[in-house]
C-alpha positions, 0 to 999 in steps of 0.5 A: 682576150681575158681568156688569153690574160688568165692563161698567161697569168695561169700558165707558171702554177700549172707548170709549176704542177706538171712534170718537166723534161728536156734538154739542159741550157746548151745542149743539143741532146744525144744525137746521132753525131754524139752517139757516133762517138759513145761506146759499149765500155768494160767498166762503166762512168762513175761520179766521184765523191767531188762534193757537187749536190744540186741546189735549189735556189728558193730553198723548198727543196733538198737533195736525199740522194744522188745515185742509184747504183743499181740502175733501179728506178726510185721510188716516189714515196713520201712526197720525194721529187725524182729529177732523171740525167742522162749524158755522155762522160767524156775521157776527161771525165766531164760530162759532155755539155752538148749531151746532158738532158733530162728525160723526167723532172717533176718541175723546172726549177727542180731540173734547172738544179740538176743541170746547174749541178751536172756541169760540174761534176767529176766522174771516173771514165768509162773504160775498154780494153784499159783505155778511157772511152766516152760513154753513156751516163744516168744518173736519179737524184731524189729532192725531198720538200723542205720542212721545218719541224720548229714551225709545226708545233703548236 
């Protein structure tokens, strides 16, 4: 019994530590009923410029950058924290709330910004042959900690 209380006691600063994925509230994934519908576009989703950053609400962390437009993977150097999205952009040029997941966070709190912040985003539609089509949107955004350089000096 002790060993379960510890657990339990335990369990939110192992987490905490851990990376985290999965779905965001409300979605059900990238199932095959949404990928039924997604297509192969000439021009790819772009977000545009609406000013919507993830925020953390305890404040520890802070978003460097939102995109990489060259599909590449970030670098996580300098104690930088990579939260990964992946959606369906609709014609309306709203993600899909059904579709929106996260393949890697490094913790929850980190994604739940992310996914808080996805819902309200603006993107361009993806487009084939000059008509606005569904298609599939990623998207990288890079926290970095917080810090103060006025409570470091001595």
């Amino acid at each position: 019994m002790k060993w379960v209380l510890c657990l339990l006691a335990c369990a939110p600063a192992l987490a905490a530590g851990q990376d985290t994925k999965g779905l965001c509230p409300g979605s059900v994934g990238l199932d095959s009923v949404l990928q039924g519908y997604v297509s192969k576009p000439d021009h790819k989703p772009h977000r545009q410029d609406d000013g919507v950053e993830p925020t953390v609400d305890d404040g520890s962390f802070v978003l460097v950058t939102g995109r990489n437009d060259n599909g590449a993977a970030i670098a996580n150097a300098g104690g930088s924290k990579v939260v990964r999205l992946v959606g369906v952009v609709d014609t309306t040029g709203r993600l899909d709330s059904t579709s929106v997941t996260v393949p890697d966070a490094p913790n929850a709190l980190l994604m739940q910004a992310v996914c808080t912040a996805a819902l309200q985003m603006r993107f361009d539609p993806a487009t084939r042959g000059g008509r606005k089509v569904a298609a599939l949107y990623k998207d990288w955004f890079t926290f970095r900690e917080r810090y103060d350089i006025n409570t470091s000096r001595h």
